[in-house]
SENUVEX-264364 format. One record per residue (C-alpha): x, y, z. Coordinates in steps of 0.05 Angstrom, whole numbers, plus 5000, padded with zeros to 4 digits. Each point is the difference from the previous one (the first is absolute). Example, Ala and Ser with C-alpha at 12.3 -4.5 7.8 and 13.67 -1.06 7.14 Angstrom:
% residues 2
[[5246; 4910; 5156]] [[5027; 5069; 4987]] 
***
This chain:
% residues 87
[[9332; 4894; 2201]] [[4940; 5050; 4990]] [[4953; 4992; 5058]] [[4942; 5013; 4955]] [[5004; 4943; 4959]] [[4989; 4936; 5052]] [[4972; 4934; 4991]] [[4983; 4948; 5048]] [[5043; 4930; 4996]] [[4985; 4933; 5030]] [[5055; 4967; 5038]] [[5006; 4926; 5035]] [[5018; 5012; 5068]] [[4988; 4950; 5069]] [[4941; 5010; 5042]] [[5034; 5041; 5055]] [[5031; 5051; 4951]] [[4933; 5012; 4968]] [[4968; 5008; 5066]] [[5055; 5056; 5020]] [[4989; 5037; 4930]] [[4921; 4987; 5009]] [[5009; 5040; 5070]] [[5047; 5055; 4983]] [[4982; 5070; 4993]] [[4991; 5026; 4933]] [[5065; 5047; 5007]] [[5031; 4942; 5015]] [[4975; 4960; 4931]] [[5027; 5059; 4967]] [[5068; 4998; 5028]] [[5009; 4920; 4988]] [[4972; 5015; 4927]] [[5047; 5054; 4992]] [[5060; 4953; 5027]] [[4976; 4956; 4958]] [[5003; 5042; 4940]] [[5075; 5014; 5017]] [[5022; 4926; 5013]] [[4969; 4975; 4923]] [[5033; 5056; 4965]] [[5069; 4977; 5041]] [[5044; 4963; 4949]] [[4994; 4932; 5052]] [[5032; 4948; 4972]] [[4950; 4943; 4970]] [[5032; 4949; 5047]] [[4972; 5038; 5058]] [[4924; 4994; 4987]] [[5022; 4930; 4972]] [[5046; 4970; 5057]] [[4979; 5049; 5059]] [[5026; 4947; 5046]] [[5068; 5005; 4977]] [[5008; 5075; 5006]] [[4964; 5013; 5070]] [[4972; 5063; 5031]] [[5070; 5031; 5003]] [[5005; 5009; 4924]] [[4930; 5024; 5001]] [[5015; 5058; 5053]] [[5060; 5011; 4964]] [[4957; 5013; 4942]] [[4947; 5043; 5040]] [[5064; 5045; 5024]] [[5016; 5015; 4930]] [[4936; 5008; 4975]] [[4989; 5055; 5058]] [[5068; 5029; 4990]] [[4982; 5005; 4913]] [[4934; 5041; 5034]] [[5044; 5046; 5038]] [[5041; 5013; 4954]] [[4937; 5013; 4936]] [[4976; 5056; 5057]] [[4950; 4951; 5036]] [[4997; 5035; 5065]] [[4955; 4966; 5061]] [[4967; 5061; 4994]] [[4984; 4991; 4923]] [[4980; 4924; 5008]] [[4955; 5022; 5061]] [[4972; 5046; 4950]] [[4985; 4955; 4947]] [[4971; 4953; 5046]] [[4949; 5044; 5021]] [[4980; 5010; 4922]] 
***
């Protein structure tokens, strides 16, 4: 992902959610966009987005685990995502 090239998305979430994102800190926008980034580029399995229910919030950590391991592994240091956070 090139940090230069952004563009703003729309998504459906419930009224508390929204509140929370409407209240977080900017660095913190960045860092759930940047997750975010990570977890749509994650091969997930269409059944996940389509039966959520069935799969549960284990599967999704699971997910998140590899996702941060993949990172680590690429060279994504804390101190490089801190750094490209602050960009």
């Amino acid at each position: 992902m090139q940090p230069s090239l952004r563009k703003n998305i729309v998504l459906n979430v419930d009224m508390e959610t929204a509140e929370l994102f409407e209240k977080a800190s900017e660095q913190k926008r960045k860092k759930l966009g940047f997750m975010f980034a990570f977890l749509m580029r994650e091969p997930l399995h269409e059944d996940f987005f389509l039966h959520p229910e069935e799969k549960g919030w284990d599967d999704l950590n699971r997910r998140l685990d590899k996702i941060s391991r993949e990172a680590e592994i690429r060279g994504l240091t804390p101190q490089l995502l801190e750094e490209i956070l602050k960009k």
